[in-house]
PDB file of N, CA, C and O in Angstrom:
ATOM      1  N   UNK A   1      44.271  63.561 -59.559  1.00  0.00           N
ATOM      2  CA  UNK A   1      45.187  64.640 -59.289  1.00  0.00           C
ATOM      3  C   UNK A   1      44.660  65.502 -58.126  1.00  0.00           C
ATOM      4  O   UNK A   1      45.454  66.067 -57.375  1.00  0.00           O
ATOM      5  N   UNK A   2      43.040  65.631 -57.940  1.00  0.00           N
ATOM      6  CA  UNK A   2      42.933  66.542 -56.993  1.00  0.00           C
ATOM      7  C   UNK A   2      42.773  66.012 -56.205  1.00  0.00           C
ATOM      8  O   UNK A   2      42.718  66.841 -55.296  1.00  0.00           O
ATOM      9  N   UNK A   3      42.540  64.461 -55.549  1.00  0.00           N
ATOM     10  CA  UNK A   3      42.627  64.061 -54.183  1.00  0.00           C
ATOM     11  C   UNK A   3      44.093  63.744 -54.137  1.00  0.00           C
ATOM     12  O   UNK A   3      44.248  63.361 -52.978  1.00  0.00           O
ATOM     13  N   UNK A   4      45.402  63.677 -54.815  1.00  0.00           N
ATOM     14  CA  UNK A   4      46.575  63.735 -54.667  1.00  0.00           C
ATOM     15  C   UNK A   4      46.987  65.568 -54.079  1.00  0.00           C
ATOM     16  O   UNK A   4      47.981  65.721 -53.370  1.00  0.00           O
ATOM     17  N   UNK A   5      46.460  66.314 -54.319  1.00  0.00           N
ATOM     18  CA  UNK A   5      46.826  67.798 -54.104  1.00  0.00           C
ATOM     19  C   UNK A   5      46.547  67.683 -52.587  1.00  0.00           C
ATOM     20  O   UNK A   5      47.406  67.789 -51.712  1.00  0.00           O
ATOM     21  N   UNK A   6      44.780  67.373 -52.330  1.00  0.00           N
ATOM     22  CA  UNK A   6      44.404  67.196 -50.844  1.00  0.00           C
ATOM     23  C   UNK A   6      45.064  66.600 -50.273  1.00  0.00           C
ATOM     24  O   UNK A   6      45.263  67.173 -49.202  1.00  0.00           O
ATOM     25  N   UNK A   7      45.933  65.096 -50.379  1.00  0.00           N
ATOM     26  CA  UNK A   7      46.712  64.429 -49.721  1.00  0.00           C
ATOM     27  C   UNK A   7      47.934  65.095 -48.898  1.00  0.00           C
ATOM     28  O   UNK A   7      48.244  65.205 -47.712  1.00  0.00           O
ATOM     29  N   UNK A   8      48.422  65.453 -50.053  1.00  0.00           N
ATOM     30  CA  UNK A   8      49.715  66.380 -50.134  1.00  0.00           C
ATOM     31  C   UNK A   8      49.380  67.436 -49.206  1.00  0.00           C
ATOM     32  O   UNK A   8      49.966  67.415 -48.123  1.00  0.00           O
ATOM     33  N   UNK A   9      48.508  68.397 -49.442  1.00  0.00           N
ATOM     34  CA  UNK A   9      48.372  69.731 -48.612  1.00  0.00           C
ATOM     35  C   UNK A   9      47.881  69.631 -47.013  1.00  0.00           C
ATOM     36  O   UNK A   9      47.975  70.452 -46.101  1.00  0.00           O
ATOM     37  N   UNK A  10      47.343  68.340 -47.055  1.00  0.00           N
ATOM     38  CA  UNK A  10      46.996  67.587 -45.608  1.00  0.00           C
ATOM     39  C   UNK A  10      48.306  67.228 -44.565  1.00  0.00           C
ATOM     40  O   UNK A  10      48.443  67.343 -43.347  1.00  0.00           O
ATOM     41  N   UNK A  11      49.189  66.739 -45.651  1.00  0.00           N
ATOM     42  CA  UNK A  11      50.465  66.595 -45.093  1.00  0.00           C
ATOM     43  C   UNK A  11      51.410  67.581 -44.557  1.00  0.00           C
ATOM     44  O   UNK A  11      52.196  67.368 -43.634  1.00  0.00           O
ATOM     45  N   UNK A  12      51.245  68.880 -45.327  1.00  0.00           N
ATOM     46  CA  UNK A  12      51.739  70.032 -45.144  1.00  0.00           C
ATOM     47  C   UNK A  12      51.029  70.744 -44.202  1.00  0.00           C
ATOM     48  O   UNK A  12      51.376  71.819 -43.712  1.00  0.00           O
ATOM     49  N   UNK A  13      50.064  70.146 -43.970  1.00  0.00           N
ATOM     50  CA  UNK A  13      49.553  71.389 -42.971  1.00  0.00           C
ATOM     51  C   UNK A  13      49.700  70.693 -41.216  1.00  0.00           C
ATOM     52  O   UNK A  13      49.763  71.261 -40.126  1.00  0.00           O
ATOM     53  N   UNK A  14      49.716  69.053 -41.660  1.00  0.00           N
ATOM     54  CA  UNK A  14      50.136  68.340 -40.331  1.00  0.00           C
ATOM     55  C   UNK A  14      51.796  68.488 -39.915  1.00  0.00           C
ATOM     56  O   UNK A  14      52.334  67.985 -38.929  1.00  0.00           O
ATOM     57  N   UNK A  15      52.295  69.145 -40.737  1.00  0.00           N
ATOM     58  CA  UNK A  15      53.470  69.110 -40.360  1.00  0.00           C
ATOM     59  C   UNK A  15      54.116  69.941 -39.072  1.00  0.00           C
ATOM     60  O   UNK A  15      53.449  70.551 -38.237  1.00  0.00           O
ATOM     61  N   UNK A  16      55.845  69.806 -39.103  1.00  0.00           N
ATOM     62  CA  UNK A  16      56.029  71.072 -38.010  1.00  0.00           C
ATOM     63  C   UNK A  16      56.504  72.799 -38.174  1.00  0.00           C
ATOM     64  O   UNK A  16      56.795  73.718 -37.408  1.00  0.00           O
ATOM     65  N   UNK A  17      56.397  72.617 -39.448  1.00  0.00           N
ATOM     66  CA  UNK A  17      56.635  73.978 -40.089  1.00  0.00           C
ATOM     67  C   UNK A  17      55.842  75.159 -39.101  1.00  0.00           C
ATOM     68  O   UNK A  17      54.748  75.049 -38.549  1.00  0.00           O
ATOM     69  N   UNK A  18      56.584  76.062 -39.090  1.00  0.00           N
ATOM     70  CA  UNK A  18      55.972  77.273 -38.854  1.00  0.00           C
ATOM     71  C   UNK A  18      54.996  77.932 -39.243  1.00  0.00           C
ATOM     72  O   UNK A  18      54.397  78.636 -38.430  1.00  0.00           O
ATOM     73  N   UNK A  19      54.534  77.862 -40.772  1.00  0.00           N
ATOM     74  CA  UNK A  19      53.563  77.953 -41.264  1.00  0.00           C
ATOM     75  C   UNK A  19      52.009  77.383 -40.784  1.00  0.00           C
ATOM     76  O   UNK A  19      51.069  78.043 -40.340  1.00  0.00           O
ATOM     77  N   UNK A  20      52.099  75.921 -41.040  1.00  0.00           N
ATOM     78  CA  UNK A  20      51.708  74.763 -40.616  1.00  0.00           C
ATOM     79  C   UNK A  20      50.863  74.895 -39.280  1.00  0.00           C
ATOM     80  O   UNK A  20      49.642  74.790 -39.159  1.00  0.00           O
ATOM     81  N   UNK A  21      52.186  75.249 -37.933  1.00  0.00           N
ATOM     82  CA  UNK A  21      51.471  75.167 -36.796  1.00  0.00           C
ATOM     83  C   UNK A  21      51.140  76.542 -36.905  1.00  0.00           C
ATOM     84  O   UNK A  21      50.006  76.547 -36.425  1.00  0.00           O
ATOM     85  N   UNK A  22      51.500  78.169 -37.352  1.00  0.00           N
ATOM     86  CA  UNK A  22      50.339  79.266 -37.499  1.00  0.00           C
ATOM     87  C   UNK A  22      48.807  79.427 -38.184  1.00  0.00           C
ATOM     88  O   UNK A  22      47.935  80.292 -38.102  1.00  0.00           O
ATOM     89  N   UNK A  23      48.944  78.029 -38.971  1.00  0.00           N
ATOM     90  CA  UNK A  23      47.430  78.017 -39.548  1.00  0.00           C
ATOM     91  C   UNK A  23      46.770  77.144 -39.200  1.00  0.00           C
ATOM     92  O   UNK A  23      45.665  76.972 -39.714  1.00  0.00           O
ATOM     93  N   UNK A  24      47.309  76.224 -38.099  1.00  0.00           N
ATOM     94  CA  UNK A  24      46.300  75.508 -36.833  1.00  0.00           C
ATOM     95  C   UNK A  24      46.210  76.560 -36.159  1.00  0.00           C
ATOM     96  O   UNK A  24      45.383  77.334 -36.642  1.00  0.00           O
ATOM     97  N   UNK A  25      46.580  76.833 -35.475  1.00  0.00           N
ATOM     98  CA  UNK A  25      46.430  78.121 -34.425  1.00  0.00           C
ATOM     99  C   UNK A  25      45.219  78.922 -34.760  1.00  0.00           C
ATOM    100  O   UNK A  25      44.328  78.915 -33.910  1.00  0.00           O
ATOM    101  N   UNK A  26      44.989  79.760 -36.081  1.00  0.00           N
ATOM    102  CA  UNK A  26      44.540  80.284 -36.190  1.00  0.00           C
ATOM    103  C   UNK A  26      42.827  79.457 -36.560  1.00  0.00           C
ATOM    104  O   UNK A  26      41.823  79.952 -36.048  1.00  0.00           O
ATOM    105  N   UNK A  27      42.732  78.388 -37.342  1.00  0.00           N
ATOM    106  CA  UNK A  27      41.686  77.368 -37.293  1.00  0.00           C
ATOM    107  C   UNK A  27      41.098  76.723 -35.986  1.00  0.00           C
ATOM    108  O   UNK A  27      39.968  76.234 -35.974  1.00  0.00           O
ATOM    109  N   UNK A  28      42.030  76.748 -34.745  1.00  0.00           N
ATOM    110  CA  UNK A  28      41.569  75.930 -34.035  1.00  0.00           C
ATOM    111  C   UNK A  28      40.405  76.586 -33.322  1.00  0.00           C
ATOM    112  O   UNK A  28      39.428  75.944 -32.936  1.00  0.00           O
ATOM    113  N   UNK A  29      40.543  77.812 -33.173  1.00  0.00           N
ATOM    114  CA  UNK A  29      39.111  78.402 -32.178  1.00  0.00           C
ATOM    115  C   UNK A  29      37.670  78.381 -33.353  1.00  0.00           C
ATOM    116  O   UNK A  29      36.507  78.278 -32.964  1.00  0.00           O
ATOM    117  N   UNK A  30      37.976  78.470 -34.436  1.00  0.00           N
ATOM    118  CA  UNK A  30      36.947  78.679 -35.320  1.00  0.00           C
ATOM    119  C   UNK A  30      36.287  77.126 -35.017  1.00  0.00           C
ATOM    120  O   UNK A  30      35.338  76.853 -34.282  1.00  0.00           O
ATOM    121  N   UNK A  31      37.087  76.256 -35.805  1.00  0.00           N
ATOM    122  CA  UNK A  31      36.341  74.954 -35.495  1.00  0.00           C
ATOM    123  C   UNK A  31      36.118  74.139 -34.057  1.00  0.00           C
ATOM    124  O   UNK A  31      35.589  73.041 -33.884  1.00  0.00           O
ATOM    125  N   UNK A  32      36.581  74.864 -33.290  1.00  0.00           N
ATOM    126  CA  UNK A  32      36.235  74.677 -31.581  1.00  0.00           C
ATOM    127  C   UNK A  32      34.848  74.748 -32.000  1.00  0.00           C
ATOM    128  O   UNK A  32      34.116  73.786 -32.232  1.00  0.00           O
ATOM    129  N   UNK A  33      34.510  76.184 -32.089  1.00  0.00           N
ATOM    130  CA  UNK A  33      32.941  76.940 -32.235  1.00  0.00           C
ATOM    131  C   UNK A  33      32.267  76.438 -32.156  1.00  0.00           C
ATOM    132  O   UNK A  33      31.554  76.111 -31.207  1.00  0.00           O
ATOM    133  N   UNK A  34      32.301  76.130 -33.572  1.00  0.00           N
ATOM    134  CA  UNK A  34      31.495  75.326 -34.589  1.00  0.00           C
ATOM    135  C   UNK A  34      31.387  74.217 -34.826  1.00  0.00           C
ATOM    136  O   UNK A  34      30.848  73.975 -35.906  1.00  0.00           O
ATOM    137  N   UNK A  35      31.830  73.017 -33.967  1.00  0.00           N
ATOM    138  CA  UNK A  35      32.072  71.859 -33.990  1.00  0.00           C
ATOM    139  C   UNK A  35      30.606  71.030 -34.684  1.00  0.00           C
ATOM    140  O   UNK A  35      30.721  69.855 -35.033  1.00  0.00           O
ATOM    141  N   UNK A  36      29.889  71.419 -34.765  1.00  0.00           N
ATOM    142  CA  UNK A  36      28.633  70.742 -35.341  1.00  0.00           C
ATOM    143  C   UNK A  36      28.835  71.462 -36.877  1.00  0.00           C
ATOM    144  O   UNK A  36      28.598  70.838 -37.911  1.00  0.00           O
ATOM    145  N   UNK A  37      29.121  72.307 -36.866  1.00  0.00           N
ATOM    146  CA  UNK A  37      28.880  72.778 -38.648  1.00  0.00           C
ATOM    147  C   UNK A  37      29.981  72.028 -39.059  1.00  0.00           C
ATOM    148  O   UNK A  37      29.691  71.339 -40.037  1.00  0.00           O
ATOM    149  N   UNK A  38      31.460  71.862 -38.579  1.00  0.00           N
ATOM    150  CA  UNK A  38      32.502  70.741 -38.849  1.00  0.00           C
ATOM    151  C   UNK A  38      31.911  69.482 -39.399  1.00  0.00           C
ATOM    152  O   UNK A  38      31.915  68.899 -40.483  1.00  0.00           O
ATOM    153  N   UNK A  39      31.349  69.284 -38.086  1.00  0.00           N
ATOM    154  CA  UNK A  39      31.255  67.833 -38.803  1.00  0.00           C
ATOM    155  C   UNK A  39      30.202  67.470 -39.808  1.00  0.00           C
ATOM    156  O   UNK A  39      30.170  66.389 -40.395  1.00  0.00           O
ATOM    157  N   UNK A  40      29.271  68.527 -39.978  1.00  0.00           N
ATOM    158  CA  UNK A  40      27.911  68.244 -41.077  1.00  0.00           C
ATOM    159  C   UNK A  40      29.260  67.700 -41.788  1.00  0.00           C
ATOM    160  O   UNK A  40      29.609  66.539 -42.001  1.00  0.00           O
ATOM    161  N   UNK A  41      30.043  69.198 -42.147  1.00  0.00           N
ATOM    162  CA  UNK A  41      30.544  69.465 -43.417  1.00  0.00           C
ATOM    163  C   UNK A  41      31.597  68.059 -43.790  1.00  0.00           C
ATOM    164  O   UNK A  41      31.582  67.760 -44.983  1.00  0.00           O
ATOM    165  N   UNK A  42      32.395  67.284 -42.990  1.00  0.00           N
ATOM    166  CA  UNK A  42      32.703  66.154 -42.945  1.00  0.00           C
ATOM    167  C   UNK A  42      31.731  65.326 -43.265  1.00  0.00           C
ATOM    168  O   UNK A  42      32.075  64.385 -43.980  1.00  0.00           O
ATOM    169  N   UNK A  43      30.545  65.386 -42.937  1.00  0.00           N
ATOM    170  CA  UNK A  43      29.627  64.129 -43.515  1.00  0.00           C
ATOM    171  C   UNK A  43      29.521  64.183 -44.986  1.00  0.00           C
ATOM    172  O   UNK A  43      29.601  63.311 -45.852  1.00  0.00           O
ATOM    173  N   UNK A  44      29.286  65.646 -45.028  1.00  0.00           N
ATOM    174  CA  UNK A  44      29.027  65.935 -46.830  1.00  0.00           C
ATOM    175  C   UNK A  44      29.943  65.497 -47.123  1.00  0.00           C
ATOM    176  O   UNK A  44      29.739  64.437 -47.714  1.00  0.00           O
ATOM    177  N   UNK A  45      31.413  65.855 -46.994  1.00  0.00           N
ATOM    178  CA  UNK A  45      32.548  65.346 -48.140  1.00  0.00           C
ATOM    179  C   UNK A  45      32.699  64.093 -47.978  1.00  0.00           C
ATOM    180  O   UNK A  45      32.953  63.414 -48.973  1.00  0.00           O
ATOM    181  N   UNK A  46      32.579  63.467 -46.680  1.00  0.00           N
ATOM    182  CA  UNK A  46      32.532  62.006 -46.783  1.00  0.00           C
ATOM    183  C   UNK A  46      31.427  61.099 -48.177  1.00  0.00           C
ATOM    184  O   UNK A  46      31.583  60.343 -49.136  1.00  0.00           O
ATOM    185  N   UNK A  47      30.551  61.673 -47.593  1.00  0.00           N
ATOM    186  CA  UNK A  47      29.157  61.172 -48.694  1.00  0.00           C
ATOM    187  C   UNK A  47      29.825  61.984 -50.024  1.00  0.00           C
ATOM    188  O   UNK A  47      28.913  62.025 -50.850  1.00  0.00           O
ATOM    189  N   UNK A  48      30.400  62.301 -50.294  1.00  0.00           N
ATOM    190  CA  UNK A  48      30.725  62.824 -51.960  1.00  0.00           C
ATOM    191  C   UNK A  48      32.098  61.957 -52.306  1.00  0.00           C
ATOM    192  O   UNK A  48      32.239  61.373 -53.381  1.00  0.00           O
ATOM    193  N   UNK A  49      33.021  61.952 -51.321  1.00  0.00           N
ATOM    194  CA  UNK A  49      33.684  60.735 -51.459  1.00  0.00           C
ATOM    195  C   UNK A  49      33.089  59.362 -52.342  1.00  0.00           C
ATOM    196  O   UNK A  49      33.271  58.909 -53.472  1.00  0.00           O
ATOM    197  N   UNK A  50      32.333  59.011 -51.223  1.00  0.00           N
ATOM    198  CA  UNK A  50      31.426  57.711 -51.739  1.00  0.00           C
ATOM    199  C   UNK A  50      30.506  57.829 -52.969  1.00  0.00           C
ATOM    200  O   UNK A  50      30.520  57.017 -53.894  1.00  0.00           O
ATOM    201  N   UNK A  51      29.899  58.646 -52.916  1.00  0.00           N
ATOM    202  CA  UNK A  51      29.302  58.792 -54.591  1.00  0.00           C
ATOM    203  C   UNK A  51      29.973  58.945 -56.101  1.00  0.00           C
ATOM    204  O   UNK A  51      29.712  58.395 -57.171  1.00  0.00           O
ATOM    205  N   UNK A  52      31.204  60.191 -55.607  1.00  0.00           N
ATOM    206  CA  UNK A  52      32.520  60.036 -56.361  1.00  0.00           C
ATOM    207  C   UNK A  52      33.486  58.985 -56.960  1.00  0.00           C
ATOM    208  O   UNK A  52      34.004  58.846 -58.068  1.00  0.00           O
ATOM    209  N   UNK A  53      33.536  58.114 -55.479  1.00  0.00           N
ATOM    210  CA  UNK A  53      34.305  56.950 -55.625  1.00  0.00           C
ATOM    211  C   UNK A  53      35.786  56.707 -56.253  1.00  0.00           C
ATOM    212  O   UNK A  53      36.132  55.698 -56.868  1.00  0.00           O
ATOM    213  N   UNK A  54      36.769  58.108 -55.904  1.00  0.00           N
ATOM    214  CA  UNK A  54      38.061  57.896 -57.109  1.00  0.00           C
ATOM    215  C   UNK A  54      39.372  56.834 -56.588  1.00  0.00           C
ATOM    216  O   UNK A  54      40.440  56.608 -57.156  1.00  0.00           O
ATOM    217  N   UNK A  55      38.770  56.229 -55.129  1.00  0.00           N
ATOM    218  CA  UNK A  55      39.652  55.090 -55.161  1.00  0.00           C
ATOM    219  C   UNK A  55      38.858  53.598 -54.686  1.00  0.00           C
ATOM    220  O   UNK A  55      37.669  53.576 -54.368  1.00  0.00           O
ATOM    221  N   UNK A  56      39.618  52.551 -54.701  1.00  0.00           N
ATOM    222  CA  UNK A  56      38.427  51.495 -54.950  1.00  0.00           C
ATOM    223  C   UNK A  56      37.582  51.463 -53.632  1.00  0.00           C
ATOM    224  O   UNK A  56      36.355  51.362 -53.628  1.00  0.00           O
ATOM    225  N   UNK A  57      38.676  51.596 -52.068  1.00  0.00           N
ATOM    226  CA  UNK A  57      38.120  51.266 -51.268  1.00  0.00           C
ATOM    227  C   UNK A  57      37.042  52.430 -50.594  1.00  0.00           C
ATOM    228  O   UNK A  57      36.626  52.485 -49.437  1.00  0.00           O
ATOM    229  N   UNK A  58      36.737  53.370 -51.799  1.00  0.00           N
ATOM    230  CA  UNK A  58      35.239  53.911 -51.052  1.00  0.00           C
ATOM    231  C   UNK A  58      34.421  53.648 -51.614  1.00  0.00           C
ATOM    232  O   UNK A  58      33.854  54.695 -51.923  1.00  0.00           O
ATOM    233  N   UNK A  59      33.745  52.539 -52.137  1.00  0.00           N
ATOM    234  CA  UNK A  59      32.757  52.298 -53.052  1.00  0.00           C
ATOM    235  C   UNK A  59      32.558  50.577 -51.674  1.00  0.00           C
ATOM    236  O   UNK A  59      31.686  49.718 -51.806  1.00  0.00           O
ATOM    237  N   UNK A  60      33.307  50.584 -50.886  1.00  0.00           N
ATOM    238  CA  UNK A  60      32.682  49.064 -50.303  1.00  0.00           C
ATOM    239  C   UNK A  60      32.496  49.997 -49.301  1.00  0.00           C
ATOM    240  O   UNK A  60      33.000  51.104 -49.109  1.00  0.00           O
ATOM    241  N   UNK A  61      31.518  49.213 -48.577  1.00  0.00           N
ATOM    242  CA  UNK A  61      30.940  49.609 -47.359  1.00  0.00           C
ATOM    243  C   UNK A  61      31.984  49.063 -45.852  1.00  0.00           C
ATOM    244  O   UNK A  61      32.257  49.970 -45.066  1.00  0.00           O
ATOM    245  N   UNK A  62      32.474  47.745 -45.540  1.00  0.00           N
ATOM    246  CA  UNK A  62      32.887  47.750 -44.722  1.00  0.00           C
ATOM    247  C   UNK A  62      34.201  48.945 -44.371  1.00  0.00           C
ATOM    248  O   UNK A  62      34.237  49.486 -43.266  1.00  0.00           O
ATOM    249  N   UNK A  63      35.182  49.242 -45.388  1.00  0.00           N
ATOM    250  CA  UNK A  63      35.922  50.316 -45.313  1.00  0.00           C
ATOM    251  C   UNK A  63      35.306  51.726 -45.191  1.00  0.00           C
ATOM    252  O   UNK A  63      35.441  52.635 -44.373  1.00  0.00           O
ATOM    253  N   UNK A  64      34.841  51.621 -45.910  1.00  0.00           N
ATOM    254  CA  UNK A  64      34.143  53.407 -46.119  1.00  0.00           C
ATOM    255  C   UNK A  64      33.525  53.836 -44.391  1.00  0.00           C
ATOM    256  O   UNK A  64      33.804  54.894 -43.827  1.00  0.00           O
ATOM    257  N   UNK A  65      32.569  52.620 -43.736  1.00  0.00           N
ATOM    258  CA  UNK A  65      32.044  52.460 -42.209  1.00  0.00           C
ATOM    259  C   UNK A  65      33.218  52.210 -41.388  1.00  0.00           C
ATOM    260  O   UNK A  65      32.796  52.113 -40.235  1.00  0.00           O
ATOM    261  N   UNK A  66      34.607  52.041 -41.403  1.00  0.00           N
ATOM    262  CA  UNK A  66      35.825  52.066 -40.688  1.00  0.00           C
ATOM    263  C   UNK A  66      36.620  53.363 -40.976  1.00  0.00           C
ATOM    264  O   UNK A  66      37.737  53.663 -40.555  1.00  0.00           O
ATOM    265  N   UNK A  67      35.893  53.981 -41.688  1.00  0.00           N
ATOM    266  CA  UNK A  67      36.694  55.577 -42.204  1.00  0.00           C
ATOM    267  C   UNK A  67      36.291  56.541 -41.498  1.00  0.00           C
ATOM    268  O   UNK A  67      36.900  57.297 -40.741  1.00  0.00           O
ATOM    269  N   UNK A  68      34.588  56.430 -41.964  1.00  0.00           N
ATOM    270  CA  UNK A  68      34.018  57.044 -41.258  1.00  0.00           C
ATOM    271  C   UNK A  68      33.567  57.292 -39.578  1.00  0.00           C
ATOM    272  O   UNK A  68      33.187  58.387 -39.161  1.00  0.00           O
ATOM    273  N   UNK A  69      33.680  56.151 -38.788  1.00  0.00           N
ATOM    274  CA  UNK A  69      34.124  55.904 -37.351  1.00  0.00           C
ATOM    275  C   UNK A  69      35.496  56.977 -37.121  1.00  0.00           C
ATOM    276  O   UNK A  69      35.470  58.087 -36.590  1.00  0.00           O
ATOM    277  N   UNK A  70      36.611  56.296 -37.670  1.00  0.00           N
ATOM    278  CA  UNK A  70      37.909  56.686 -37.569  1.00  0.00           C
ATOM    279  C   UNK A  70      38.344  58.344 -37.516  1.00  0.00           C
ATOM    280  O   UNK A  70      39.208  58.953 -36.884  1.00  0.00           O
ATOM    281  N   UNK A  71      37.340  58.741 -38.469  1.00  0.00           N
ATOM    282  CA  UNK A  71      36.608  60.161 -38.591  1.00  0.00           C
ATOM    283  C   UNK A  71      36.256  61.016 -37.775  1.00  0.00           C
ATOM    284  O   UNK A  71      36.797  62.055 -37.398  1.00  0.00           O
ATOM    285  N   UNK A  72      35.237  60.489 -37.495  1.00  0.00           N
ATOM    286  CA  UNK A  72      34.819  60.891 -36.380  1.00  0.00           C
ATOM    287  C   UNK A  72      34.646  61.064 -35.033  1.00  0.00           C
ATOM    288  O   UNK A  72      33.978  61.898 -34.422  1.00  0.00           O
ATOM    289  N   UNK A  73      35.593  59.829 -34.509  1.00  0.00           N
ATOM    290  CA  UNK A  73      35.990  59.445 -33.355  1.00  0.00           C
ATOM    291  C   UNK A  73      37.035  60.471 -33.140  1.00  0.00           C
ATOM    292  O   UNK A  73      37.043  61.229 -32.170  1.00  0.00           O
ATOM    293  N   UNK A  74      38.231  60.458 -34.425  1.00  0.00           N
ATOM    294  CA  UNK A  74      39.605  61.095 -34.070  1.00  0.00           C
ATOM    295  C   UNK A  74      39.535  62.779 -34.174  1.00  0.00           C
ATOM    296  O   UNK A  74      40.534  63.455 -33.927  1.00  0.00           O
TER     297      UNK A  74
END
């Protein structure tokens, strides 16, 4: 249920709502900044992902290493 909430609220916040694009706006200079504390913090949830494991394909390595690229590249 709670990586279904994250899904969901990920979606809502990529959207074109007004809301949506005022709370990029307001995120985007922060994580400009800070672009290294970003991405620790992406490594951590990535790595808790994988220890977690609540869907199958983060428990294999070739996916989880195509996520994490995908991640971080994008």
């Amino acid at each position: 249920m709670l990586l279904g909430l994250l899904i969901v609220s990920g979606a809502w916040l990529a959207g074109p709502a007004r809301w949506a694009v005022a709370a990029r706006r307001f995120a985007a200079p922060v994580l400009r900044g800070h672009a290294g504390l970003v991405r620790a913090g992406l490594g951590v949830l990535i790595l808790l992902l994988v220890l977690w494991g609540p869907v199958p394909w983060s428990t294999k390595t070739i996916p989880i290493l195509a996520f994490t690229v995908s991640v971080f590249v994008g």
